[in-house]
Backbone of each chain as ProteinMPNN parsed JSONL, in Angstrom:
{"seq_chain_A": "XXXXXXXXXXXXXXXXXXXXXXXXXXXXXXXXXXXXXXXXXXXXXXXXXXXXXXXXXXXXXXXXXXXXXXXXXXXXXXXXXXXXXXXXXXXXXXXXXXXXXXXX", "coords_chain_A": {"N_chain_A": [[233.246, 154.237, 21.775], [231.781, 155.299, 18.65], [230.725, 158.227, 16.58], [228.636, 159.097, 14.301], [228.076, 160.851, 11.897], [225.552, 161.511, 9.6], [223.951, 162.296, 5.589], [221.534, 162.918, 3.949], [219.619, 163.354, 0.735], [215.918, 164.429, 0.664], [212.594, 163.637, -1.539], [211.451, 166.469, -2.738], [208.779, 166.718, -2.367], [208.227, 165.21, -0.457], [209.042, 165.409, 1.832], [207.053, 166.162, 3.969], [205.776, 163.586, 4.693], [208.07, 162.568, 5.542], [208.842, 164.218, 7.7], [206.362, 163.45, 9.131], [206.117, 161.031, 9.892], [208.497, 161.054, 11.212], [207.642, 162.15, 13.605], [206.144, 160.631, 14.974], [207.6, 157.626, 15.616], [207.665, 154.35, 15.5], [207.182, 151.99, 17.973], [208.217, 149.1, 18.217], [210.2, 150.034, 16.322], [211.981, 151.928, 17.982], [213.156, 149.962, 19.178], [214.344, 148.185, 18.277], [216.228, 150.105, 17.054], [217.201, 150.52, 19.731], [218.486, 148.026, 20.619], [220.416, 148.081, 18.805], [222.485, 149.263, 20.008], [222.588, 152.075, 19.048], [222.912, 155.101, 20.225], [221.867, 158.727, 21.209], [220.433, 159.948, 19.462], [219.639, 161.786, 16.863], [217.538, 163.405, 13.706], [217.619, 165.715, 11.65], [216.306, 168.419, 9.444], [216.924, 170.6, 6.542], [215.286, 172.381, 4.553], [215.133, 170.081, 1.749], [217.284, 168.523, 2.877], [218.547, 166.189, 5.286], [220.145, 165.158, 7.905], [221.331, 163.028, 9.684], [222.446, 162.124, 13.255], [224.332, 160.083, 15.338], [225.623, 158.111, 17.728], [227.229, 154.915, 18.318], [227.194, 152.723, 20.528], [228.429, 149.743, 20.665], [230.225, 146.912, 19.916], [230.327, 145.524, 17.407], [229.82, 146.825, 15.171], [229.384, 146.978, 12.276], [227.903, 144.194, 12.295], [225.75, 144.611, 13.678], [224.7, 146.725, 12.282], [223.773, 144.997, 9.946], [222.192, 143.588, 11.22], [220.089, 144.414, 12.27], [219.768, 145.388, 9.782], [217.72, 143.426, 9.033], [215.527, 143.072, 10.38], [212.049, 142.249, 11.16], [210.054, 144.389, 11.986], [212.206, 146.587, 11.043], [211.723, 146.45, 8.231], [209.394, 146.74, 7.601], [208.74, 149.264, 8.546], [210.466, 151.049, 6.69], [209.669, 150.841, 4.458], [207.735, 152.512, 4.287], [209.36, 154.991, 5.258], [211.858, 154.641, 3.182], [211.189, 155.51, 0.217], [210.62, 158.05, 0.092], [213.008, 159.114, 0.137], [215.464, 161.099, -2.489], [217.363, 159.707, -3.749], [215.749, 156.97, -3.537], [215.512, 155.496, -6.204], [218.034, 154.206, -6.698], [218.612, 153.312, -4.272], [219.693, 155.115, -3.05], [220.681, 156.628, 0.493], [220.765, 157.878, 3.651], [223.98, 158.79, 3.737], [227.456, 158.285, 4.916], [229.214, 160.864, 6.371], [232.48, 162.647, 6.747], [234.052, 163.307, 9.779], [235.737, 165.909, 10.409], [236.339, 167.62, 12.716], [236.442, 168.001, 16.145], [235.926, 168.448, 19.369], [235.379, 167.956, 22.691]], "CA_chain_A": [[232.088, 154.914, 21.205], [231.839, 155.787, 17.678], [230.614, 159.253, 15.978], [228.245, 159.157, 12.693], [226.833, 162.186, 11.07], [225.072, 161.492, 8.207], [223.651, 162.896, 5.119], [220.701, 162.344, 2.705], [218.37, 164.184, 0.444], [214.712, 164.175, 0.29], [212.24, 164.132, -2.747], [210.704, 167.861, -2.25], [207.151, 166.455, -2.442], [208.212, 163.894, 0.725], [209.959, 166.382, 2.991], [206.391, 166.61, 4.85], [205.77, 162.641, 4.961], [209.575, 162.2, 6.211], [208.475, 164.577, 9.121], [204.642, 163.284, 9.912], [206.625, 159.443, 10.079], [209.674, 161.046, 12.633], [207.394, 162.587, 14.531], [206.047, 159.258, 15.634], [207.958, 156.626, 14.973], [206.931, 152.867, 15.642], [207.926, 151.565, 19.42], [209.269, 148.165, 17.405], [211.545, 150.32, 15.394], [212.758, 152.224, 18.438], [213.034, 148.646, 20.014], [215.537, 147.719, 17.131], [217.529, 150.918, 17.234], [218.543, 150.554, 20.738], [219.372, 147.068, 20.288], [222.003, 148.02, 17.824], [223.492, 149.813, 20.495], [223.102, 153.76, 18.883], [222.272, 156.129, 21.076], [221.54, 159.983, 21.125], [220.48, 159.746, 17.77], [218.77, 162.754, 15.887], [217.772, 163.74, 12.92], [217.626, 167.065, 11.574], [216.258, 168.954, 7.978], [216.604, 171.943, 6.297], [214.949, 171.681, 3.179], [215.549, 168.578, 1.331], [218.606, 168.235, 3.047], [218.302, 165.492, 6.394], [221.199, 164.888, 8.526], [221.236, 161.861, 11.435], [223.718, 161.882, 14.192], [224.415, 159.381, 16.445], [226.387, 157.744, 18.829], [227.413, 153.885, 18.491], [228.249, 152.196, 21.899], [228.535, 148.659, 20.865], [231.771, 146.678, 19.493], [230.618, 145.095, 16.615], [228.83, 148.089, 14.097], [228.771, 146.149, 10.877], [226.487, 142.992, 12.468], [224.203, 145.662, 14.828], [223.619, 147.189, 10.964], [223.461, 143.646, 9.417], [220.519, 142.781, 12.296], [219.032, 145.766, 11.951], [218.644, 145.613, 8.178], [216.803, 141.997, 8.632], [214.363, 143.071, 11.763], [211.178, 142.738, 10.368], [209.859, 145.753, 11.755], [212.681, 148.05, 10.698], [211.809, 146.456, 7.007], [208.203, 147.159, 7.54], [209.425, 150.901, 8.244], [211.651, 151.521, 5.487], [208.674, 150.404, 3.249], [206.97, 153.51, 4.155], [210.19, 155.865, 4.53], [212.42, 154.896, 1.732], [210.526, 156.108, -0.76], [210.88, 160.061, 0.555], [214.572, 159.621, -0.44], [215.741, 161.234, -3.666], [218.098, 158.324, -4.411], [215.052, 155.776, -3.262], [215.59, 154.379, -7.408], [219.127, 154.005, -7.091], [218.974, 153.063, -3.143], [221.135, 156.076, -2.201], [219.795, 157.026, 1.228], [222.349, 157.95, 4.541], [225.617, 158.675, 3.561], [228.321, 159.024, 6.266], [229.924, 162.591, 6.315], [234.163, 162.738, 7.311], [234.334, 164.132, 10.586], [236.799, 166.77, 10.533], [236.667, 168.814, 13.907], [235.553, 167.019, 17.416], [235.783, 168.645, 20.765], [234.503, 167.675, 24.101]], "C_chain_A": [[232.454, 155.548, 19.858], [230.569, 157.19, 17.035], [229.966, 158.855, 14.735], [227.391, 160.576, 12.555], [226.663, 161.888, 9.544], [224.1, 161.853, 7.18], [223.225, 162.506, 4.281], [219.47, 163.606, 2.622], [216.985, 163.943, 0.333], [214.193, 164.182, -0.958], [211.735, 165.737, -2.394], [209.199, 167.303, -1.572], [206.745, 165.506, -0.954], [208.662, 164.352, 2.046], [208.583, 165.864, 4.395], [205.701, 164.76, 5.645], [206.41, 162.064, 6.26], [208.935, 163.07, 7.622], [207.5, 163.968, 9.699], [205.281, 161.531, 10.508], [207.792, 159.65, 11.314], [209.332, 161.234, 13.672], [206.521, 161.293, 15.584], [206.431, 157.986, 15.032], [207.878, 155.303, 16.153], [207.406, 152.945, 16.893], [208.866, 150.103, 18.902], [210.464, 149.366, 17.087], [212.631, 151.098, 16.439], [213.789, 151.506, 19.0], [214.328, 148.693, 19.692], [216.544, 148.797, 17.337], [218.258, 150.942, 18.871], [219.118, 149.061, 20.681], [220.603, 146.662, 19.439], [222.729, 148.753, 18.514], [223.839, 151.4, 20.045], [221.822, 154.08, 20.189], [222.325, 157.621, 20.63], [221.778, 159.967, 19.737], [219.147, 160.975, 17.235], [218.393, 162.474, 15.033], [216.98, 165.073, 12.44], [217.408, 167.507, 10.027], [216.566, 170.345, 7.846], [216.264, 172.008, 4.87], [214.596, 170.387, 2.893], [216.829, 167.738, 1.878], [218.217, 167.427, 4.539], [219.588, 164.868, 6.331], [220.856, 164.037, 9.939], [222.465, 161.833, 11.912], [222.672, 161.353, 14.63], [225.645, 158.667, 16.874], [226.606, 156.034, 18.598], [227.979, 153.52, 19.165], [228.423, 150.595, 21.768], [229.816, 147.915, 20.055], [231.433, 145.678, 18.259], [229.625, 146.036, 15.468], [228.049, 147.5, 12.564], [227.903, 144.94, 11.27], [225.403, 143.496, 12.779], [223.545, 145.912, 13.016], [222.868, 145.868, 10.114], [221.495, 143.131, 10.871], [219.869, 143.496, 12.166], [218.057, 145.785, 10.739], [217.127, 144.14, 7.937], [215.61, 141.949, 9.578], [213.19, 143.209, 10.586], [210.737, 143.957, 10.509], [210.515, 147.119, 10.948], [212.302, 147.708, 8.934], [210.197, 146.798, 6.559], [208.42, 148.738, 7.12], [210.169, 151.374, 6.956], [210.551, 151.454, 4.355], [207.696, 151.766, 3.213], [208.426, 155.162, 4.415], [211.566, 156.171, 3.439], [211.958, 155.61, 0.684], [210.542, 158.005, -0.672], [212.013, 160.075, 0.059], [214.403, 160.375, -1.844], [216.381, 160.098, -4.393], [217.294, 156.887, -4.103], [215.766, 155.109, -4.486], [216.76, 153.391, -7.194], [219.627, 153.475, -5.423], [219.815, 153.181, -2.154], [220.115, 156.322, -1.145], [221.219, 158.042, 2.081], [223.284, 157.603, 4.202], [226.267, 159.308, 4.89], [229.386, 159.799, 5.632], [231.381, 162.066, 6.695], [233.824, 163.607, 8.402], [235.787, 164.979, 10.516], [237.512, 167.78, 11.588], [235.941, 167.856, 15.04], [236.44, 168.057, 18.67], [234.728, 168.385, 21.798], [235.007, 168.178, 25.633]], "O_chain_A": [[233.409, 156.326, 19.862], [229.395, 156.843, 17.165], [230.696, 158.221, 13.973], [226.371, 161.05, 13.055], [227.451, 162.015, 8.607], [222.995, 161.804, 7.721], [223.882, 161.777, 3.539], [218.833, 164.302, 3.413], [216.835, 162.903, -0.308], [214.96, 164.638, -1.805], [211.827, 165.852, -1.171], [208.749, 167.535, -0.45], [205.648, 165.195, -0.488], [208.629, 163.733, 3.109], [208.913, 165.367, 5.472], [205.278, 164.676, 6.798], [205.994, 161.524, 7.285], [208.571, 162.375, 8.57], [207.629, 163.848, 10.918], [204.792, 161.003, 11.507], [208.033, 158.793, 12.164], [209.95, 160.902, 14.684], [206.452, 161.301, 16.814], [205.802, 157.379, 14.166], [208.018, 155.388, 17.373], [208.101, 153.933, 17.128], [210.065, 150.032, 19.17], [211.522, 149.415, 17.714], [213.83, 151.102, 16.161], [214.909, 151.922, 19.296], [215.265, 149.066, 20.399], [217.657, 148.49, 17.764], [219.412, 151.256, 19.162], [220.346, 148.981, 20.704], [221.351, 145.69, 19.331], [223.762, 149.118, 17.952], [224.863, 151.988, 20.394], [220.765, 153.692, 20.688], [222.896, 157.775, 19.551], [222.803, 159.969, 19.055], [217.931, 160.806, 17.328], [218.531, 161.267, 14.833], [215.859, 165.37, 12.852], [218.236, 167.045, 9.242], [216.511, 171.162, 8.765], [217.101, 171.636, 4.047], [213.896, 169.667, 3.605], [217.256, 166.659, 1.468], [217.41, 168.129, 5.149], [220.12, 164.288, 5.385], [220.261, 164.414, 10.948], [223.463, 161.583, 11.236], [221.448, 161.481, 14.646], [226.664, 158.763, 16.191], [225.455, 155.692, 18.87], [229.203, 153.614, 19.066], [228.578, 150.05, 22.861], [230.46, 148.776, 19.455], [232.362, 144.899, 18.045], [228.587, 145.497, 15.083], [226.935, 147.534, 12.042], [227.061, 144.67, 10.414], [224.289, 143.13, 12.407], [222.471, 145.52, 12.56], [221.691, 145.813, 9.757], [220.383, 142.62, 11.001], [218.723, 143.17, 11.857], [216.859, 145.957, 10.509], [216.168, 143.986, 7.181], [214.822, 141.004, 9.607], [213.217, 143.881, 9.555], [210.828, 144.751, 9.572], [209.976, 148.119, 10.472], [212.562, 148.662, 8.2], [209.855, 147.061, 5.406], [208.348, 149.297, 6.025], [210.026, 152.541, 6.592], [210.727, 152.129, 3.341], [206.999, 152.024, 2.232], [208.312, 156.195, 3.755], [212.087, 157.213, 3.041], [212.708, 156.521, 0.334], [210.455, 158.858, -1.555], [212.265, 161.092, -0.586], [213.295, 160.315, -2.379], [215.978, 159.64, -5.461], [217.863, 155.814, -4.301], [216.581, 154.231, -4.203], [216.694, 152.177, -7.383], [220.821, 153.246, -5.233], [220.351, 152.542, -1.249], [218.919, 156.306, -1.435], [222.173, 158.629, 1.571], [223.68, 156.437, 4.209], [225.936, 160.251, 5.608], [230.164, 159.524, 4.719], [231.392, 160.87, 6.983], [233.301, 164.681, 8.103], [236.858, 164.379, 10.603], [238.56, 168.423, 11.536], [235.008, 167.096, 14.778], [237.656, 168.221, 18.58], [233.514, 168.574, 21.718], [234.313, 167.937, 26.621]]}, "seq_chain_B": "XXXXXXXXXXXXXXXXXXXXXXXXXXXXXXXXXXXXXXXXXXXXXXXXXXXXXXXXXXXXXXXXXXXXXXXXXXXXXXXXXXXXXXXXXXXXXXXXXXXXXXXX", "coords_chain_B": {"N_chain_B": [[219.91, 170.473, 28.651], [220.37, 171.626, 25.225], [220.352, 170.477, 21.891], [222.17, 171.098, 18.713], [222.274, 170.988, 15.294], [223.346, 172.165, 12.282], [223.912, 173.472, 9.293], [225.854, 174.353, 6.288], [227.331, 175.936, 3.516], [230.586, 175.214, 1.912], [232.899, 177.077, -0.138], [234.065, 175.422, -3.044], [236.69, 175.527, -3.825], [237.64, 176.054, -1.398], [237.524, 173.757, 0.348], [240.09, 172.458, 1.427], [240.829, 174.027, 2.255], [239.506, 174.81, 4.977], [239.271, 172.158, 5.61], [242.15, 171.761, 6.824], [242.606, 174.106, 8.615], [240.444, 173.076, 10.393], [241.53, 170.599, 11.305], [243.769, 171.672, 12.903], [242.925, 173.433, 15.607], [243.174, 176.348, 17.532], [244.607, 176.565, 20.68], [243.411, 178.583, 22.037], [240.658, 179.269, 21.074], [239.323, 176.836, 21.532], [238.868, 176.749, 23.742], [237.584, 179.046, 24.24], [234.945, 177.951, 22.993], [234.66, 175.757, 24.987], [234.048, 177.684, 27.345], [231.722, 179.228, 26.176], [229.729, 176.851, 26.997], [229.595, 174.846, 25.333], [229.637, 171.408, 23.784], [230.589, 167.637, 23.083], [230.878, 168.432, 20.12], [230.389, 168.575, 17.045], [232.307, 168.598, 13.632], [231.401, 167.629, 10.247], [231.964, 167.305, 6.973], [230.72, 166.728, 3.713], [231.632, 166.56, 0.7], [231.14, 169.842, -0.502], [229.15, 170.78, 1.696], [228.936, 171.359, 5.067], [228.507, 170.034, 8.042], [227.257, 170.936, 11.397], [227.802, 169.431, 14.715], [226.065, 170.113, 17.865], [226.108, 170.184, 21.648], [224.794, 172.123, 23.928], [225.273, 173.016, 27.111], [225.085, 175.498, 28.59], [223.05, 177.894, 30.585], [221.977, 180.192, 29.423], [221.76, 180.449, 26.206], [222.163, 182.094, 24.332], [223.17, 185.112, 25.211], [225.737, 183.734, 25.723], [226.878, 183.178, 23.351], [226.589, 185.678, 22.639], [229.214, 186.936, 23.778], [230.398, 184.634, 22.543], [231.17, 185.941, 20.178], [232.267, 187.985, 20.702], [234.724, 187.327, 21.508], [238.342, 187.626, 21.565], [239.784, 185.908, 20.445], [238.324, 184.419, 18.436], [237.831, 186.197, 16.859], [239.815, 186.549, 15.611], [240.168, 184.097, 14.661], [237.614, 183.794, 12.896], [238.731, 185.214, 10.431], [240.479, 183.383, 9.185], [238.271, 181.535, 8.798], [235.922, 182.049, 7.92], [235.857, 182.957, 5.286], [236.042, 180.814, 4.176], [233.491, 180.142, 3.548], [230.803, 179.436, 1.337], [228.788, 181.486, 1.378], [230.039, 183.742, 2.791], [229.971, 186.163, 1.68], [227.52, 187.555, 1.764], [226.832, 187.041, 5.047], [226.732, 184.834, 5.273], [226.574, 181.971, 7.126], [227.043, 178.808, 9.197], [223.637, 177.722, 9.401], [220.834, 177.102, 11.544], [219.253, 173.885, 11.551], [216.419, 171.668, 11.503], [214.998, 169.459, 14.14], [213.536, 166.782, 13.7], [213.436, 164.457, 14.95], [213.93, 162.049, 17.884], [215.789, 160.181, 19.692], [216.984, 158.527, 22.686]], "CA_chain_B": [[220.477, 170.578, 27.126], [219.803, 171.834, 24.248], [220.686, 169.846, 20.754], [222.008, 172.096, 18.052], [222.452, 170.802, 14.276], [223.638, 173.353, 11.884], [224.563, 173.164, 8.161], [226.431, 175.275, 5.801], [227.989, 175.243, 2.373], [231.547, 175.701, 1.783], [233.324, 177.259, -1.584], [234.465, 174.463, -3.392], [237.967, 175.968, -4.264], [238.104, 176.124, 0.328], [237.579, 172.848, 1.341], [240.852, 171.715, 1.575], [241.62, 175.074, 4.129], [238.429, 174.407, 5.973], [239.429, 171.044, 6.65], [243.422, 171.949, 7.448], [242.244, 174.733, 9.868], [240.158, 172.295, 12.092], [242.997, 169.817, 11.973], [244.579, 171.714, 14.117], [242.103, 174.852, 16.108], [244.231, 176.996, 18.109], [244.018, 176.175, 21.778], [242.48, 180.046, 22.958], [239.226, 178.56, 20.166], [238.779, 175.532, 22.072], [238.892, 177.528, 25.292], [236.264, 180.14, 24.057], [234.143, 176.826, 22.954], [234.588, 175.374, 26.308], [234.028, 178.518, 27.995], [230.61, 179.533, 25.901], [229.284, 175.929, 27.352], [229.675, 173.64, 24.237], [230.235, 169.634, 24.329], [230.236, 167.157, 22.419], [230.777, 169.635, 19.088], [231.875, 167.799, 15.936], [232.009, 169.303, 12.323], [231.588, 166.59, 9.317], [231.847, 167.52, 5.452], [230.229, 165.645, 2.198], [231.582, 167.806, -0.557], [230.874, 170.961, 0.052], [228.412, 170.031, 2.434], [229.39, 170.958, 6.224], [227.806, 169.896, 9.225], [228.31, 170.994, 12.651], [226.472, 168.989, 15.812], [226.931, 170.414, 19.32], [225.267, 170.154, 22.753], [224.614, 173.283, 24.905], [224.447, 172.949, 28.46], [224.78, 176.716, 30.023], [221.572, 178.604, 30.773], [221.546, 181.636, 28.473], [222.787, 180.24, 24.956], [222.289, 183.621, 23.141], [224.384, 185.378, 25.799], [227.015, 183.36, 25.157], [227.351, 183.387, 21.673], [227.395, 187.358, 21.985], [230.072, 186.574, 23.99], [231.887, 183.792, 21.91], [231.513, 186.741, 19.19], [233.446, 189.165, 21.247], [235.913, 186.874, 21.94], [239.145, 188.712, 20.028], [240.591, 184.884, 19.802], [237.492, 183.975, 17.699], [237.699, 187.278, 15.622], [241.31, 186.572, 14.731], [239.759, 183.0, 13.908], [237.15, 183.691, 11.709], [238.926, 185.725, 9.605], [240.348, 182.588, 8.829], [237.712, 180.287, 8.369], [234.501, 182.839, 7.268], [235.929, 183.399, 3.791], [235.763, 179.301, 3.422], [231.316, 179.969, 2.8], [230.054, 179.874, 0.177], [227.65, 182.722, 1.772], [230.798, 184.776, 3.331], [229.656, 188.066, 1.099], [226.53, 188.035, 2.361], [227.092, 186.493, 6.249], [225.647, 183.474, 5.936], [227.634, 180.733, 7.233], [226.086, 177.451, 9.686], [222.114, 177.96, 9.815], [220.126, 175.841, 12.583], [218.858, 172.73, 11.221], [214.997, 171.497, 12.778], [215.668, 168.373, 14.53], [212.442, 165.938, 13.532], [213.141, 162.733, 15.353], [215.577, 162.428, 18.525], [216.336, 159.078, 20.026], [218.488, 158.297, 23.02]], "C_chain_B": [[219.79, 170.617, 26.14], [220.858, 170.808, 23.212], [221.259, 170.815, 19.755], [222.303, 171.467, 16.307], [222.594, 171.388, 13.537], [224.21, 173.16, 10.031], [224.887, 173.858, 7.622], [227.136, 174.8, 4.282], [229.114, 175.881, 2.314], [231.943, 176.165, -0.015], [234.43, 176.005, -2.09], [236.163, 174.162, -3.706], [238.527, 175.659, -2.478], [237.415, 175.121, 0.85], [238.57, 172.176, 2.008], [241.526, 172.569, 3.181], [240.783, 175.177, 5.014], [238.795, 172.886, 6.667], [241.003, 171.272, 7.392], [243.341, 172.922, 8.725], [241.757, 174.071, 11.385], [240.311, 171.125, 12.159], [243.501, 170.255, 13.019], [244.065, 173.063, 14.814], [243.212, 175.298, 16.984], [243.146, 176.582, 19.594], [243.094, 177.475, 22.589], [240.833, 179.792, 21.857], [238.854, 177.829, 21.05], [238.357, 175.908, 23.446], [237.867, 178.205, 25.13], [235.191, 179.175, 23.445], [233.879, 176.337, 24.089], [233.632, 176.378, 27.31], [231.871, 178.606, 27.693], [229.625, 177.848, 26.373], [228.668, 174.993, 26.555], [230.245, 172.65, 24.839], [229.842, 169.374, 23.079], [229.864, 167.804, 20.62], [231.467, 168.829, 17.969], [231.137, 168.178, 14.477], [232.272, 168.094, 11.081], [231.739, 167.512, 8.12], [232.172, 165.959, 4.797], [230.342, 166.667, 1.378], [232.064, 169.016, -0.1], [230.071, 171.437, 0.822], [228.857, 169.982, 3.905], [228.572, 171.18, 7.129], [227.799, 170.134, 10.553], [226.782, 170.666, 13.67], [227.074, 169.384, 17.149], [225.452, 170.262, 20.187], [225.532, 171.325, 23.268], [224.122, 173.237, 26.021], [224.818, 174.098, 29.766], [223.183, 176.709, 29.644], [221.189, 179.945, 29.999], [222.437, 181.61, 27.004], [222.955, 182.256, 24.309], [223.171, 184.426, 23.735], [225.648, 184.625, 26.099], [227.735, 183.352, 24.281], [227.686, 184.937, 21.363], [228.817, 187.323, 22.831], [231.301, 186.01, 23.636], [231.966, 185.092, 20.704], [232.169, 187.288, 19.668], [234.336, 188.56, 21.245], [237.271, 187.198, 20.967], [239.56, 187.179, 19.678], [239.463, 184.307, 18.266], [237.31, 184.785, 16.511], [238.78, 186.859, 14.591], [240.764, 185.022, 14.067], [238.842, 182.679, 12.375], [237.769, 184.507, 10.295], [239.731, 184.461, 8.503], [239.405, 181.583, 8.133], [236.659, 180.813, 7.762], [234.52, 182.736, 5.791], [236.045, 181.975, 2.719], [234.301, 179.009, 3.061], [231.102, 179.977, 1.844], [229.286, 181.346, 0.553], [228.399, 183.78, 2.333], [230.491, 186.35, 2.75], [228.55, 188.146, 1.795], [226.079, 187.472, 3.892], [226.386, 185.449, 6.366], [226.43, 182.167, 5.86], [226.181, 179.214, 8.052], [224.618, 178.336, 10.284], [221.723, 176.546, 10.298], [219.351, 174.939, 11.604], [217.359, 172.382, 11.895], [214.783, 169.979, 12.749], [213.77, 167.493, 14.53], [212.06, 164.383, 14.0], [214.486, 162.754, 16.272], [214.676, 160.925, 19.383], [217.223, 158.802, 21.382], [218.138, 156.724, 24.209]], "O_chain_B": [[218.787, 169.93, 25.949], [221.951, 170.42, 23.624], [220.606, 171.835, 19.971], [223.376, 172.07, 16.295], [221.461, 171.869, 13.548], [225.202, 172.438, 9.932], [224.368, 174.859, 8.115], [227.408, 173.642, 3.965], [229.064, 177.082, 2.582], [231.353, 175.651, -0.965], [235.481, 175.775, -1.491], [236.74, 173.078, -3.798], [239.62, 175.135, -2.265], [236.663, 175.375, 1.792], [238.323, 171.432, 2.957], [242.1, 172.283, 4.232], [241.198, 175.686, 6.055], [238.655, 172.549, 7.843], [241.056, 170.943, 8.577], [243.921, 172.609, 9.765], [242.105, 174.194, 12.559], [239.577, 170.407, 12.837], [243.732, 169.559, 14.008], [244.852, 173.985, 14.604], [244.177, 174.548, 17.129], [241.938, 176.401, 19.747], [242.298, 177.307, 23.514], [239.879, 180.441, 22.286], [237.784, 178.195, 21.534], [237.523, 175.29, 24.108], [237.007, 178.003, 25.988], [234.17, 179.857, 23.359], [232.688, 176.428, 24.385], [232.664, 175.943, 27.934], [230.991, 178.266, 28.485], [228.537, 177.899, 25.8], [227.607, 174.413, 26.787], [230.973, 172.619, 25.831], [229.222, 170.037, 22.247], [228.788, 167.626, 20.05], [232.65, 168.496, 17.901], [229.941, 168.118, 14.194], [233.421, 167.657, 11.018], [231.596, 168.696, 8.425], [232.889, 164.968, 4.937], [229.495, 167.548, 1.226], [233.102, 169.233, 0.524], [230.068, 172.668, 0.836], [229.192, 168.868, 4.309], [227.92, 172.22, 7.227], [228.548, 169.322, 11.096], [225.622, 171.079, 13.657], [228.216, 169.119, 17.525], [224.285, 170.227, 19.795], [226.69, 171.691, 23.067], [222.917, 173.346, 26.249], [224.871, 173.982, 30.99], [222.446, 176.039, 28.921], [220.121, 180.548, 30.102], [223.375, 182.339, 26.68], [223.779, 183.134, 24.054], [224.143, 184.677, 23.024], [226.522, 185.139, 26.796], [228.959, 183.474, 24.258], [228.441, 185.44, 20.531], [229.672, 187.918, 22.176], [232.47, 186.281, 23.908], [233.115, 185.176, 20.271], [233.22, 187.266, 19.028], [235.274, 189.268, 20.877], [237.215, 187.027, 19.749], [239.727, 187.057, 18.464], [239.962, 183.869, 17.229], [236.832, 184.401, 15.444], [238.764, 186.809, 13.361], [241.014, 184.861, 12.872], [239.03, 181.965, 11.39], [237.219, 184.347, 9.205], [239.632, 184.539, 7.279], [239.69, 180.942, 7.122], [236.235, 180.071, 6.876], [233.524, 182.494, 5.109], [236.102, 181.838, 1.497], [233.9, 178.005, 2.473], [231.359, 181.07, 1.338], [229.379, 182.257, -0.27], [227.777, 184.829, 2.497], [230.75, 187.414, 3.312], [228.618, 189.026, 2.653], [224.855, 187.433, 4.022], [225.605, 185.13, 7.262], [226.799, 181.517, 4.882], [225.067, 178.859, 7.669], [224.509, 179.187, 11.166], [221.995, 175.421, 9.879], [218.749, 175.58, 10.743], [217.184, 172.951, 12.973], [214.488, 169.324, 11.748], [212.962, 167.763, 15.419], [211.169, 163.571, 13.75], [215.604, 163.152, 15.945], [213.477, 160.726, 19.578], [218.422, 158.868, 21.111], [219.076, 156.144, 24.757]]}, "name": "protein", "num_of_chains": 2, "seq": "XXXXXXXXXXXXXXXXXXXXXXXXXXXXXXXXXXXXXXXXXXXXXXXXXXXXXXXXXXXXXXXXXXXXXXXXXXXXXXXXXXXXXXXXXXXXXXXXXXXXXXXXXXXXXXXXXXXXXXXXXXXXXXXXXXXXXXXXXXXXXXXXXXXXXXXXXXXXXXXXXXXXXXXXXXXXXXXXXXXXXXXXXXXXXXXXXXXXXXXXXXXXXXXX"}
């Protein structure tokens, strides 16, 4: 099982979008995220600031993201929350953080 | 269980003793973590940029935490790690995060 916490800013003006779109998000797109194998997957704001944990239980991470990025639905989705990013132009979104501390 | 997501900014000059500290936590920390009924607790940094995600599964978080505050191992700890905030003059270290989309 692999560990991601990751970190991306909003535009200001999109903060309230980015929420009205988490708070129901598609049944396709959930479809797709468990088929890549994450689990207990958040995500969390404060501000402009949005942080996703989750959990990856499957053994190949780079294809699950590779299938992921080509589902149509999740490219439907992205078409309506990319654009909330700050780095939408430049197609900065989720960056992964360094874990530095872990207990269980 | 509760979820907890938490973010904070460090002083840019103290990231290097924020991350060397929880390299290696002293084992009476991990014990007063354990104890206050944390899991699954893991601290990332982007920058200056730190993240901390934990699960809570006693029954009276807030009485625990006055608790993990008493704890003298945690006093002798933060004196260590508090003065790595950016916000340490004025006590403001990891503030709760508001979790907008959860997954599992």
């Amino acid at each position: 099982m692999r560990r991601f916490c990751q970190r991306a800013w909003l535009k200001e003006d999109k903060v309230e979008d980015y929420r009205r779109l988490h708070a129901a998000v598609w049944p396709e797109v959930l479809e797709a995220i468990r088929e890549s194998h994450i689990r207990n997957y958040s995500i969390s704001l404060f501000g402009t600031l949005a942080v996703a944990y989750f959990e990856y239980d499957g053994d190949d991470y780079e294809a699950d993201m590779r299938r992921m990025d080509a589902n149509p639905a999740m490219l439907r989705w992205w078409k309506y929350s990319k654009p909330c990013f700050k780095g939408h132009d430049e197609g900065v979104y989720y960056e992964d953080m360094e874990e530095v501390f872990y207990f269980d």
